[in-house]
Residue frames relative to the residue before (quaternion, step in Angstrom):
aa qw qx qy qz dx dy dz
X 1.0000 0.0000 0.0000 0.0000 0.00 0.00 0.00
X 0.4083 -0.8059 0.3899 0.1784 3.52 -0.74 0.94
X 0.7388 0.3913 -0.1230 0.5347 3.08 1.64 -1.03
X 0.5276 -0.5729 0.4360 0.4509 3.67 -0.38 0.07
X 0.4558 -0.6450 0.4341 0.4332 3.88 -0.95 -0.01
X 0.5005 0.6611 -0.3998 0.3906 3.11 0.90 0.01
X 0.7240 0.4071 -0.1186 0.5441 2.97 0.49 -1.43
X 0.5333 0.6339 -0.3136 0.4642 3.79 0.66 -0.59
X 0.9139 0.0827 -0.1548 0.3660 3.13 0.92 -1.13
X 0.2432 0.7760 -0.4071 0.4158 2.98 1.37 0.99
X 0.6864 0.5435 -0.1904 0.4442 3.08 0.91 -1.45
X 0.5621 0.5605 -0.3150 0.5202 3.35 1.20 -1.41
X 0.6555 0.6355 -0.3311 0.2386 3.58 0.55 -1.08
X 0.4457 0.6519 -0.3575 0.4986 3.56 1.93 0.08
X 0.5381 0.7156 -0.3998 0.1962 3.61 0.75 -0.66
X 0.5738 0.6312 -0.3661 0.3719 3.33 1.47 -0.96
X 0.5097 0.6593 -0.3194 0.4512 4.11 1.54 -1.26
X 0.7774 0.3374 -0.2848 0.4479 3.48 0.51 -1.69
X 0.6535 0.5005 -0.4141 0.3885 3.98 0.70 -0.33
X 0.4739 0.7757 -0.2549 0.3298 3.52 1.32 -0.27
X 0.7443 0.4352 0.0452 0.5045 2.03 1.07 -2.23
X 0.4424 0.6571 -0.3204 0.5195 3.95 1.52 -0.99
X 0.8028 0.3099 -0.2238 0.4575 3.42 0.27 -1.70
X 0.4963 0.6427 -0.4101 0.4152 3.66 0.79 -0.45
X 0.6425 0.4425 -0.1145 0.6151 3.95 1.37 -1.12
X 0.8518 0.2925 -0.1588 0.4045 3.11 -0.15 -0.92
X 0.8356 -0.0006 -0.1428 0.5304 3.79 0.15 -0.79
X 0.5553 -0.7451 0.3195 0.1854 3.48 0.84 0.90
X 0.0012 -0.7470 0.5748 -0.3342 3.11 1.39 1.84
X 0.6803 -0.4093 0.5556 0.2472 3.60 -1.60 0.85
X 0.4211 0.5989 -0.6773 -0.0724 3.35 -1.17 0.47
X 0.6682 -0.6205 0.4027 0.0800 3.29 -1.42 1.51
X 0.5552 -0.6013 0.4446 0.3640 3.45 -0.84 0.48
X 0.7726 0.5233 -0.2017 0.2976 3.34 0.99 -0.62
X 0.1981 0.7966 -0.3709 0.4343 3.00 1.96 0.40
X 0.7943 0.3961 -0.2006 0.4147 3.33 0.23 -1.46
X 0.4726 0.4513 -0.5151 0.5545 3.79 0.61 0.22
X 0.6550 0.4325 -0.3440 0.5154 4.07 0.15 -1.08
X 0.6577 0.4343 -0.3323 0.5181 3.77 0.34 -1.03
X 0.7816 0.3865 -0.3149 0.3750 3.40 0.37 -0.34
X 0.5319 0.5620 -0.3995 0.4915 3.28 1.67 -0.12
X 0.4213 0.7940 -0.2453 0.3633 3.11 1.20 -1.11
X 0.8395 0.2915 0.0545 0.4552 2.88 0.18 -1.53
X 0.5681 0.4007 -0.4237 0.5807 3.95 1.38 -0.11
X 0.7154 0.4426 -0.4165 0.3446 3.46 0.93 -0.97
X 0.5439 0.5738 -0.4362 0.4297 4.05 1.29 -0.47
X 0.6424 0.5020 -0.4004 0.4184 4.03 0.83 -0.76
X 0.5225 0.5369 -0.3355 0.5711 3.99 1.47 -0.78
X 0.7595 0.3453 -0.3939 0.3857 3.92 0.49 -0.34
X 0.6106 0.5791 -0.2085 0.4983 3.67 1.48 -0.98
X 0.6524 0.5204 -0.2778 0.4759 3.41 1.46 -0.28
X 0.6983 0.4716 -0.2257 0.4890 3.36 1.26 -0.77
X 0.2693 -0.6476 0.7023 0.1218 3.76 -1.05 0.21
X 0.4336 0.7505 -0.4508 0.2137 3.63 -0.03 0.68
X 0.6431 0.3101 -0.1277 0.6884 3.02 0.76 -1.53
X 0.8482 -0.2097 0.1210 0.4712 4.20 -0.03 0.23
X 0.6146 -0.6739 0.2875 0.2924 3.98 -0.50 1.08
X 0.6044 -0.6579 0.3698 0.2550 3.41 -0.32 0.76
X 0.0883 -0.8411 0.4621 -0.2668 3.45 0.04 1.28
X 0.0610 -0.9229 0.3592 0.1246 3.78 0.94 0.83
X 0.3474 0.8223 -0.1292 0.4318 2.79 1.67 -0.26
X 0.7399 0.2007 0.0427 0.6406 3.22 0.35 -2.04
X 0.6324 0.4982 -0.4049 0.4334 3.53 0.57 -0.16
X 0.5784 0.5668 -0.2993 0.5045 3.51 1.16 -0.56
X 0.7038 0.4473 -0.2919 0.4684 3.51 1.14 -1.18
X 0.4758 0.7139 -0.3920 0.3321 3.42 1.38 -0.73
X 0.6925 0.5091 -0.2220 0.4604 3.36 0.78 -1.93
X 0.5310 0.6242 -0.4468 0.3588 3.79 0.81 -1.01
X 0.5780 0.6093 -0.3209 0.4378 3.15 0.85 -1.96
X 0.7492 0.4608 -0.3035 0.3664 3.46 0.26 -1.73
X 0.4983 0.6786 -0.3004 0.4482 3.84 0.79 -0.79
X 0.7522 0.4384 -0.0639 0.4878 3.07 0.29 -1.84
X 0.6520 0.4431 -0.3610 0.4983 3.90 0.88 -0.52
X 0.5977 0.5785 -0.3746 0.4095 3.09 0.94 -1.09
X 0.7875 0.3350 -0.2525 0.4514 3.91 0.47 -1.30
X 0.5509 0.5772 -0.4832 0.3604 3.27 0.85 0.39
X 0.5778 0.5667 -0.2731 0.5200 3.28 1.07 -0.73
X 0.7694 0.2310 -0.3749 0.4626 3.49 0.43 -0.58
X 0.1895 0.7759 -0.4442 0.4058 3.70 1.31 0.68
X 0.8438 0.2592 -0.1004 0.4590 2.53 -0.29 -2.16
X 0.3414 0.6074 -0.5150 0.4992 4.11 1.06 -0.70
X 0.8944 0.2783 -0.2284 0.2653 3.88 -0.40 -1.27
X 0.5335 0.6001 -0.2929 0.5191 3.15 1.57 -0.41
X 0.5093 0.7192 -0.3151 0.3522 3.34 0.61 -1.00
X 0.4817 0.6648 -0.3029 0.4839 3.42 1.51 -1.07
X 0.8765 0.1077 0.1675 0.4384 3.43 -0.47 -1.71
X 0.6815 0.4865 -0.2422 0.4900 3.62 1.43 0.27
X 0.2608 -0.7359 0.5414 0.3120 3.48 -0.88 0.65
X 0.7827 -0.4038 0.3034 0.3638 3.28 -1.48 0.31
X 0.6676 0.4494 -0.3344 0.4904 3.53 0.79 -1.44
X 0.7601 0.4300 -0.3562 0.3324 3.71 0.39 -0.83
X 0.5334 0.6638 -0.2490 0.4613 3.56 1.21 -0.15
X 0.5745 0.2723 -0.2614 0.7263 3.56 1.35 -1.21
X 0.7502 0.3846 -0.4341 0.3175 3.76 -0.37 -0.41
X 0.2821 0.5919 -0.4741 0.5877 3.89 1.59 0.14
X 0.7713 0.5320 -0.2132 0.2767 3.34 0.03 -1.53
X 0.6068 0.5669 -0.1933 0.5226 3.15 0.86 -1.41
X 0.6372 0.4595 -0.3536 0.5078 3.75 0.13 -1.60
X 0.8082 0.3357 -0.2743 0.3986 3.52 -0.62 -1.19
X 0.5542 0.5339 -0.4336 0.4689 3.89 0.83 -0.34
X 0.7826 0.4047 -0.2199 0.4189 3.26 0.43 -1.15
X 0.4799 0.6138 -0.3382 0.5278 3.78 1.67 -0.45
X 0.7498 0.3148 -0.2074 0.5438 3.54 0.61 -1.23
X 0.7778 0.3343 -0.3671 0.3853 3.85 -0.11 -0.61
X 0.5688 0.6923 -0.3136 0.3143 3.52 1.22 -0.08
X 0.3675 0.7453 -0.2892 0.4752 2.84 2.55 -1.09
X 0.7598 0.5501 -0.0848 0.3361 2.95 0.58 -2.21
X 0.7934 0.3361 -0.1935 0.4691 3.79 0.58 -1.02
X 0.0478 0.8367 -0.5401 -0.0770 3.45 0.63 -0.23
X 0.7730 -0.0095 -0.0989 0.6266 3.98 -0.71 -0.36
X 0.9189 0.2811 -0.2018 0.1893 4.03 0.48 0.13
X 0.0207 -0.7420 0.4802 -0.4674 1.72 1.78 2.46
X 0.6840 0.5677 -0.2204 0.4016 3.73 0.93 -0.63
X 0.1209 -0.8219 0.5566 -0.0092 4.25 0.26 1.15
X 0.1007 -0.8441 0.5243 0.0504 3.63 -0.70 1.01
X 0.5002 0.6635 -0.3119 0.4608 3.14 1.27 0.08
X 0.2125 -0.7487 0.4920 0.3902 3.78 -0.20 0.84
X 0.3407 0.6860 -0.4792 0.4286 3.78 0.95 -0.93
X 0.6859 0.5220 -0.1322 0.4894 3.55 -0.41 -1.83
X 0.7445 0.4755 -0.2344 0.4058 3.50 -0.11 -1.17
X 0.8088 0.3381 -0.0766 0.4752 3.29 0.67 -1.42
X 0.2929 0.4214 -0.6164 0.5973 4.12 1.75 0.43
X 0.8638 0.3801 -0.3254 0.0598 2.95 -0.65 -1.51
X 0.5893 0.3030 -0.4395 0.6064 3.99 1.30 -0.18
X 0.6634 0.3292 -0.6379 0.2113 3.46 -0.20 0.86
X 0.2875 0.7153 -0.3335 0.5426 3.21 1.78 -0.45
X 0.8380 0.2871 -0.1923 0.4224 3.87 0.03 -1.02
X 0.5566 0.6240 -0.2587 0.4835 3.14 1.53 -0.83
X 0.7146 0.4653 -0.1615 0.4968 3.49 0.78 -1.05
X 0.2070 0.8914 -0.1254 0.3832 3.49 1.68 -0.60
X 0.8371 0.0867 0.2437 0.4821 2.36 -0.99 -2.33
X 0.6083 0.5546 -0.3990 0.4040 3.54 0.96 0.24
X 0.2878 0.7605 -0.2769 0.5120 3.21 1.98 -0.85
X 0.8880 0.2669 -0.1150 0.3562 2.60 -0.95 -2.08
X 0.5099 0.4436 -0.5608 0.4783 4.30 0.70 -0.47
X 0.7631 0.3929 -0.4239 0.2891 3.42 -0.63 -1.44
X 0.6351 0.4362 -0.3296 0.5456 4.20 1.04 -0.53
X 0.8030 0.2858 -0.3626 0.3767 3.68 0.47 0.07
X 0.3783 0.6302 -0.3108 0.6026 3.40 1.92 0.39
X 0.7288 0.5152 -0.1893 0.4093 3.09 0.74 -1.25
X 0.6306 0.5087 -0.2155 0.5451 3.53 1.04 -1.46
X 0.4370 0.6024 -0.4627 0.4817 4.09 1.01 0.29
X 0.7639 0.1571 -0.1629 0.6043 3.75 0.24 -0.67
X 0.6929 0.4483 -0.3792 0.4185 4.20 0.29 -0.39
X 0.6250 -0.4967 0.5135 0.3145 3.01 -1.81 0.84
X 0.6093 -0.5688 0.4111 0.3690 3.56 -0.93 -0.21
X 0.4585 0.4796 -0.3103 0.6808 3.75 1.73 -0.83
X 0.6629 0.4141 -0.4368 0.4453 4.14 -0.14 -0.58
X 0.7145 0.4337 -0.3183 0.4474 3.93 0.62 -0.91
X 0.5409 0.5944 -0.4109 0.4304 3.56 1.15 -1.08
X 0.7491 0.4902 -0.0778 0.4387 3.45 0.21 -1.98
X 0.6690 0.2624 -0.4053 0.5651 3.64 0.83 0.38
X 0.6088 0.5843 -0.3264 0.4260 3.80 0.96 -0.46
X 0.5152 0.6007 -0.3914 0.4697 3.36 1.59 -0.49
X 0.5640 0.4168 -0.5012 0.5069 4.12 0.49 -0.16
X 0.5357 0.5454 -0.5692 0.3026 3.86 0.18 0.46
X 0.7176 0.3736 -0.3043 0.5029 3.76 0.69 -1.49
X 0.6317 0.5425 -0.3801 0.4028 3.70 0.94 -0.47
X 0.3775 0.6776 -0.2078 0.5959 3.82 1.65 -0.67
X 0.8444 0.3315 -0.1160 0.4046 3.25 0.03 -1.33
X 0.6894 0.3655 -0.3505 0.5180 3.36 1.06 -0.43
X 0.5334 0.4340 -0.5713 0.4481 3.84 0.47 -0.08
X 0.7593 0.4703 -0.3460 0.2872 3.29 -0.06 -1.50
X 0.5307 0.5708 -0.3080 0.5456 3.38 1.48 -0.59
X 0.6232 0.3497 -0.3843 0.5844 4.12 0.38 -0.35
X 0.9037 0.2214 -0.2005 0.3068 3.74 0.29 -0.76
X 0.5799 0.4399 -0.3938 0.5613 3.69 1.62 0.88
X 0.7617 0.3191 -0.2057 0.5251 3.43 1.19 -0.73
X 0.3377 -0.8213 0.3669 0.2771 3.53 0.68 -0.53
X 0.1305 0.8162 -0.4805 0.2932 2.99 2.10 1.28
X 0.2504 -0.7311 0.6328 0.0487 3.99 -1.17 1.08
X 0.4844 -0.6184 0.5894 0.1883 3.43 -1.13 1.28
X 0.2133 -0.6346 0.6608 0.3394 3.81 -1.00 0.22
X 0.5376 -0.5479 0.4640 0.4422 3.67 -1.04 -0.15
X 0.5667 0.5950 -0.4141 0.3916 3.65 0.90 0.63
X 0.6526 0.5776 -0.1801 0.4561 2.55 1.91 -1.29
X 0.6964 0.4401 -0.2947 0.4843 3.49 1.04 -0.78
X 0.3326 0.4571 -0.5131 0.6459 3.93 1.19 0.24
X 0.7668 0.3524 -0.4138 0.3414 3.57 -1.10 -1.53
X 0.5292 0.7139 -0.3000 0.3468 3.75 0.82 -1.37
X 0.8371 0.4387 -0.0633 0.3206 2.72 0.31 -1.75
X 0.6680 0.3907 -0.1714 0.6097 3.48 1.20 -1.19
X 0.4470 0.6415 -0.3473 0.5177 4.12 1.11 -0.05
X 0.8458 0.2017 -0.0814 0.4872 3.69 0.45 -1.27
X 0.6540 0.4112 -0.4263 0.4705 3.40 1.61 0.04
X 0.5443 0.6469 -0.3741 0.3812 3.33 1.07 -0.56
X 0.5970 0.6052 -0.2724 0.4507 3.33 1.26 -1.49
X 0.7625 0.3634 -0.1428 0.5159 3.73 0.78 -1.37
X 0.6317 0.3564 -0.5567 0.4050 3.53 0.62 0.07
X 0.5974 0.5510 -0.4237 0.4001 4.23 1.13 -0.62
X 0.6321 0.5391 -0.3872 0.3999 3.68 1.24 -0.23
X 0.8384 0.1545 -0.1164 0.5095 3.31 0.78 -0.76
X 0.5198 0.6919 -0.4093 0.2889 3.65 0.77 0.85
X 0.1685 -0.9004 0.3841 -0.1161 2.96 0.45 1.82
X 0.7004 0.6020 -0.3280 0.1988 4.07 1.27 0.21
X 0.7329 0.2348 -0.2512 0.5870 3.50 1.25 -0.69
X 0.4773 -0.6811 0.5304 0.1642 3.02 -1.02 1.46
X 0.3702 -0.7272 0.4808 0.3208 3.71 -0.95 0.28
């Protein structure tokens, strides 16, 4: 892994903006004038995380791929949101699944295979735990708005960075815990801010 998890999932932590902003286009969700102050926090509080080297060395690169990721989560969500319509759940996560395993298979070639039992036995609980995840959010995204699914998905990059200071022993810079901070609020105030219309 290039980036730290911390940092990794910080960045991700933008994903809630680009589904906003997706559903705002695409299924013609409201988006408020007041967005763009948050989006703009957002987006000072992402330059405070790309600036810092704490939570995992700066890597413009992987940090770029990070945000993709983030992008790419985001338009899933308003996916599944449209699908949700005329799809059942199982066929939606098993969509999912196929193309994961199509696209990260590209990616892992020969070190797709884990010889360690240790190793063996994180990773199907890791996958187990997972794919249990990802149903109850694509079940879930059936009756929620897209901002309601975003704004509860946001306790993951926040998740990820404790558990990341206290399993890995990744360290926040004090830029990072500003950038952090104004990232996952900004992110959660464009999901569920629901008063000045635009």
């Amino acid at each position: 892994m290039e980036l730290g998890a911390g940092r990794a999932g910080i960045i991700a932590g933008v994903w809630p903006l680009f589904g906003a902003i997706f559903a705002a286009v695409l299924l013609k969700e409201q988006l408020y004038r007041s967005y763009f102050f948050y989006i703009g926090l957002t987006i000072v509080g992402m330059v405070a995380v790309l600036s810092g080297n704490g939570i995992g060395e700066a890597k413009l690169a992987f940090d770029l791929l990070a945000l993709t990721g983030a992008a790419a989560g985001g338009f899933c969500v308003v996916l599944i949101r449209h699908l949700r319509h005329s799809e059942s759940t199982s066929n939606i996560f098993a969509a999912q699944c196929v193309f994961t395993v199509i696209i990260a298979g590209g990616f892992s070639r020969t070190d797709l295979i884990v010889a360690d039992c240790t190793a063996q036995s994180i990773l199907l609980i890791a996958a187990v735990t997972v794919v249990s995840a990802q149903l109850c959010l694509t079940e879930a995204f059936r009756d929620l708005t897209v901002a309601k699914g975003s704004a509860l998905q946001m306790l993951t990059p926040a998740a990820t960075a404790g558990f990341s200071i206290l399993l890995l022993d990744e360290t926040f810079s004090f830029y990072e815990l500003l950038g952090s901070a104004a990232v996952l609020y900004g992110s959660y105030r464009i999901a569920t801010h629901r008063t000045i219309k635009e």
